[in-house]
C-alpha positions in Angstrom: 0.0 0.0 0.0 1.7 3.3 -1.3 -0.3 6.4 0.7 -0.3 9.9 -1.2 -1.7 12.1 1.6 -4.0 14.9 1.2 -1.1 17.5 2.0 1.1 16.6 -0.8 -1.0 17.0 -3.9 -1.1 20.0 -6.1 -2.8 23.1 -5.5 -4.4 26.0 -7.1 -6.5 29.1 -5.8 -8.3 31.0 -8.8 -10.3 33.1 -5.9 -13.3 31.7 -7.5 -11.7 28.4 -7.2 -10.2 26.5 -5.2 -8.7 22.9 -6.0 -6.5 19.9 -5.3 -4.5 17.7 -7.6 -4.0 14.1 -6.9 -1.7 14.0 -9.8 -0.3 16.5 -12.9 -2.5 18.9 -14.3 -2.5 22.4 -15.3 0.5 24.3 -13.7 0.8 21.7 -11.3 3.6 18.8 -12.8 5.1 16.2 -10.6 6.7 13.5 -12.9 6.0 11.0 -10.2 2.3 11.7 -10.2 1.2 11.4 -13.7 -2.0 9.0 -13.1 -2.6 5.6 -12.0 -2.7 3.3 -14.9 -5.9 4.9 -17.0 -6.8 6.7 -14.4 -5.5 10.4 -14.9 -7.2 12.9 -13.5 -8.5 13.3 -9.4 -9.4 17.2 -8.4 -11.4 18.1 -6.0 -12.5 21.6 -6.6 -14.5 23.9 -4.5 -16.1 26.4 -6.5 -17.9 29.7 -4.7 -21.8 30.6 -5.3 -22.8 31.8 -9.2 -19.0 30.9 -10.2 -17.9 28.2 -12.6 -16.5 27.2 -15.8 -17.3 28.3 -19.0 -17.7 26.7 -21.9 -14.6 24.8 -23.0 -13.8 21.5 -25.2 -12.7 18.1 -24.4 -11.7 15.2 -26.8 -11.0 11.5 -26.3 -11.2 11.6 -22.5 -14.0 9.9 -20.1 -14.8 12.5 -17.0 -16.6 11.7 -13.8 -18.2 14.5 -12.0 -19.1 13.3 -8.4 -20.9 16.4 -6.0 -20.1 16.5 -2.7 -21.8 19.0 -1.4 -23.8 21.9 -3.1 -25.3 21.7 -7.1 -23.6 21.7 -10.1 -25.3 23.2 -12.9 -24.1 20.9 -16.7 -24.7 22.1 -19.8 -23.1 20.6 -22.8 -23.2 20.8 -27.0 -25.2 17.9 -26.9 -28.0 19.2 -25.6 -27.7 18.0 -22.4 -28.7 20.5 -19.6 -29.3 19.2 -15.7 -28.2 19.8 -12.0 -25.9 17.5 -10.3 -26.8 16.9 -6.1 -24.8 14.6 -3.3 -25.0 11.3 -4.5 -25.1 11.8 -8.3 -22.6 10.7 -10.7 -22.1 11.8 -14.5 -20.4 10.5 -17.0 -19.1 12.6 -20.2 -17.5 10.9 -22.5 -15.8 14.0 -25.1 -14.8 11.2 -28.0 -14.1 12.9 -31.2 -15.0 16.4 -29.1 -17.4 18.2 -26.7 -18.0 21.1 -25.3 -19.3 22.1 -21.9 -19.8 24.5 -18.9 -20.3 24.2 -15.2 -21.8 26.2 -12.8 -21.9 26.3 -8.6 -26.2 26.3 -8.9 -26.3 28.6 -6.1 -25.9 32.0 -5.5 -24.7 31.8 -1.8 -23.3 27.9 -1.3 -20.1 26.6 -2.0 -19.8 23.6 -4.2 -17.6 20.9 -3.8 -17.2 17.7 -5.9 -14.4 15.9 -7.5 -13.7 16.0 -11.4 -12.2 12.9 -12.3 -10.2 12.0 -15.9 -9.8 8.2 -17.0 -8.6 7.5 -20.4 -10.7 5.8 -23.0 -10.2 2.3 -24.1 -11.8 3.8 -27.6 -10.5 6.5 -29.3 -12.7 8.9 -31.4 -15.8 7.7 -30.6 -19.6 9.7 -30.6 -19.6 12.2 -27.9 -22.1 10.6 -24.8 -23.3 11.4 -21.7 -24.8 9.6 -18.8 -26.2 10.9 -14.5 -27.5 8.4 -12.0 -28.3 9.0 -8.7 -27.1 6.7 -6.2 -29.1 7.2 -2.6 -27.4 7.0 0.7 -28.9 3.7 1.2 -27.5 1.9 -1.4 -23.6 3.0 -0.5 -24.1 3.1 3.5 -22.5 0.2 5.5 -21.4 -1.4 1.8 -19.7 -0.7 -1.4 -21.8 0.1 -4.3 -20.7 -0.2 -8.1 -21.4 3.3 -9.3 -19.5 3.0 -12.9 -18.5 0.1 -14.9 -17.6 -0.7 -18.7 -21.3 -2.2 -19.2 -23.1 -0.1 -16.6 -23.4 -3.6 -14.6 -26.0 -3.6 -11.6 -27.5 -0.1 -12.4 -24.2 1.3 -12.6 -23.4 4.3 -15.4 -21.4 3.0 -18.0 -17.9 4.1 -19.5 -15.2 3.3 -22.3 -12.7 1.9 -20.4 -11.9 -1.5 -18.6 -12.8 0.1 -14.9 -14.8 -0.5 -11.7 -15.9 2.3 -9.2 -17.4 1.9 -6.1 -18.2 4.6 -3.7 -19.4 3.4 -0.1 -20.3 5.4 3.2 -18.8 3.9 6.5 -19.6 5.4 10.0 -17.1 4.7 12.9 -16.2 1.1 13.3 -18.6 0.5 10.0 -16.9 -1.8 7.2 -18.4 -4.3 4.5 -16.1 -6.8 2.6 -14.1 -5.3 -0.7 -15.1 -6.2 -4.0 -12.3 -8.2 -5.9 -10.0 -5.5 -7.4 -7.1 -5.7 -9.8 -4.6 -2.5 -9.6 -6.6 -0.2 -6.8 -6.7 3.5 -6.1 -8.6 4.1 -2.8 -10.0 7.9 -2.1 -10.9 8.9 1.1 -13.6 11.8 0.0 -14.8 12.9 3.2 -14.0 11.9 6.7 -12.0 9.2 8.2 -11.1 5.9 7.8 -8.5 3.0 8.8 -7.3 1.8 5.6 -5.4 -1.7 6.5 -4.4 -0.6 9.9 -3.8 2.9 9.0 -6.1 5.9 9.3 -6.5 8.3 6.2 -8.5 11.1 6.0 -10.2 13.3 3.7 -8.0 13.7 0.8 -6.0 11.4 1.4 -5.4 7.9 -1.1 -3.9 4.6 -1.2 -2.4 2.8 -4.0 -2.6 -1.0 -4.3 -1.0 -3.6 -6.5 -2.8 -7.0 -7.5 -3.3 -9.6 -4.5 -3.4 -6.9 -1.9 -5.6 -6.7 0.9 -7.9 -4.0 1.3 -9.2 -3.6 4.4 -11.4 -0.3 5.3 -13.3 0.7 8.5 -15.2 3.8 8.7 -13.3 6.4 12.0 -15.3 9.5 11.6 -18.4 9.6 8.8 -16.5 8.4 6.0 -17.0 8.4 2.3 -14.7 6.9 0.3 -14.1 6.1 -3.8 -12.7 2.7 -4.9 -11.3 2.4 -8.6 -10.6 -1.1 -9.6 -8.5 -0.8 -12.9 -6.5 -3.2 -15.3 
């Protein structure tokens, strides 16, 4: 288990915004941070009321949004237009090119949600797009598949050869790990012991084939799983 705390990744303040770089992006370049096998891109932004980004293009990349707290306002040139809550995750896949904006929905609230990157196993593909809601219930006390290459148990779908499950552990809370191959584990909010060690918010662990993963909720925690190839 290789830990990459919360203090050590990237950081940029645009007044308006505020975010954290798990790995390279922007002005922010560590050559030993570049990704984890497809996956490339984890910031967690914080963005102030009635701020945002404008529109802008993206091409041949698969994004995740995942809202912490607050509402994110998509809109997209395919027509796509909605509001992102807690609980929701999206799924953008730019192919042979998009463009879209996003907007903290509120006037007065901060927002605060990750944007994640994977790479595409498909190049050049048709633009797509995809939001599910996944309720408090069905990630409390137990890991639930939120994204998968064939949108398996309800899950949204993506081009690439990846599993994510996001689960919600309180203190002493824990439920068995799915089978994972190469592992990045995100601790989103909160605390947790992460194989005998106690991460919190921000914080990740990196795992290799074979290892154990074994997480217990400390203090409310929320945490990502990405099983990749």
């Amino acid at each position: 288990m290789i830990i990459r705390h919360a203090n050590e990744r990237g950081y940029a303040d645009h007044g308006w915004l505020k975010s954290r770089h798990t790995f390279s992006f922007a002005d922010y370049y560590d050559p030993d941070h570049m990704g984890f096998r497809k996956l490339r891109v984890i910031n967690e932004d914080r963005v102030q009321g009635g701020q945002g980004f404008g529109t802008h293009p993206h091409r041949d990349m698969e994004i995740l949004s995942y809202v912490l707290t607050g509402e994110m306002a998509h809109k997209d040139s395919m027509g796509n237009g909605a509001i992102m809550r807690p609980g929701d995750v999206q799924r953008m896949s730019a192919g042979t090119g998009v463009r879209h904006s996003e907007f903290n929905n509120a006037p007065d609230k901060e927002l605060h949600f990750l944007q994640i990157w994977i790479e595409p196993m498909q190049r050049g593909i048709p633009p797509g797009y995809e939001q599910k809601a996944f309720p408090v219930e069905q990630r409390q006390g137990q890991w639930r598949l939120v994204v998968s290459q064939e949108g398996r148990d309800g899950s949204v779908s993506v081009n690439q050869d990846v599993n994510l499950y996001a689960g919600l552990f309180d203190a002493g809370e824990k439920a068995p790990t799915p089978a994972v191959r190469h592992a990045w584990l995100h601790v989103v909010r909160g605390e947790a012991e992460i194989n005998g060690q106690r991460l919190s918010a921000g914080d990740a662990a990196a795992f290799q084939p074979g290892e154990p993963i074994d997480a217990i909720g400390v203090e409310d925690s929320e945490i990502l799983l990405f099983d990749l190839a």
